[in-house]
N, C-alpha and C positions, 0 to 999 in steps of 0.2 A: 236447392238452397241449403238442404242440408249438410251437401255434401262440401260445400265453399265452408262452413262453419267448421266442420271436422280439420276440415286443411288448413283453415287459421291455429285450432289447435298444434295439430302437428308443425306449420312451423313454427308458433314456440316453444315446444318438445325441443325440433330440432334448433332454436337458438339455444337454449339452455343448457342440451348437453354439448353444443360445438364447444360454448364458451366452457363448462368445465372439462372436457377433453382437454382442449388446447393450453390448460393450466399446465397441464405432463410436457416438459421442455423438448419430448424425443418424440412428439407428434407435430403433426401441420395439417395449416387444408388443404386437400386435397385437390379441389378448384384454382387451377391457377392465376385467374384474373380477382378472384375474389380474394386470393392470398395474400396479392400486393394491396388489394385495398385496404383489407385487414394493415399490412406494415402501413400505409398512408397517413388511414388515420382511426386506425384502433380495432379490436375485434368486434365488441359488440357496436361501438356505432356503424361500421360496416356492417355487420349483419342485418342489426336494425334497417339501415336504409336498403338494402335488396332486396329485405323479404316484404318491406312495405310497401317498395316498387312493384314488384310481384302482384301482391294481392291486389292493388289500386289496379292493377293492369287485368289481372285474370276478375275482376269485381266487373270492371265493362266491356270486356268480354264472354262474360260468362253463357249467353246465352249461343256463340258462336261455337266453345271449346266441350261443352256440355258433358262429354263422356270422359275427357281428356281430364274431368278434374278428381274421377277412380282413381286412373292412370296415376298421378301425382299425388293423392290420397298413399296409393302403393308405396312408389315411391318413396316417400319420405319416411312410410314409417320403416321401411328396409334401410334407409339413413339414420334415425336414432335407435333403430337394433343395434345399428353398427357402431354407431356413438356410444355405446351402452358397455359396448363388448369392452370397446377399447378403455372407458374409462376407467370399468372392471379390470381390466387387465394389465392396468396402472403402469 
């Protein structure tokens, strides 16, 4: 249980710094079905609904994916390192 709470955190670490990355006009996501949703119909409201979808989705499953939620723990925070980097590096 604990470890579904950390990864709520982490993603929104990683919405936070997606949306100020993507402020720097010479970056983009990297995701490319998440990129057009982003142009569709916005950044953070796309974000917002993936990552909502995500967790509602990994919430009932949780007891199937069990080790898999380390796994994406990792993950992501090796995605707002990288967010980090790039914002830093302007």
């Amino acid at each position: 249980m604990t470890t579904f709470y950390v990864l709520i955190a982490l993603q929104i670490l990683d919405l936070l710094s997606t949306v100020i990355a993507l402020r720097n006009p010479r970056l983009s996501e990297a995701n490319g079905p998440l990129a057009g949703l982003m142009k569709s119909i916005g950044t953070l409201p796309a974000l917002m609904c993936v990552k909502t979808l995500a967790m509602v989705l990994i919430w009932h499953h949780r007891e199937d994916i069990g080790g898999w939620l380390i796994a994406l723990c990792v993950l992501y925070a090796v995605v707002i390192v990288n967010n980090i980097r790039l914002i830093k590096k302007g």
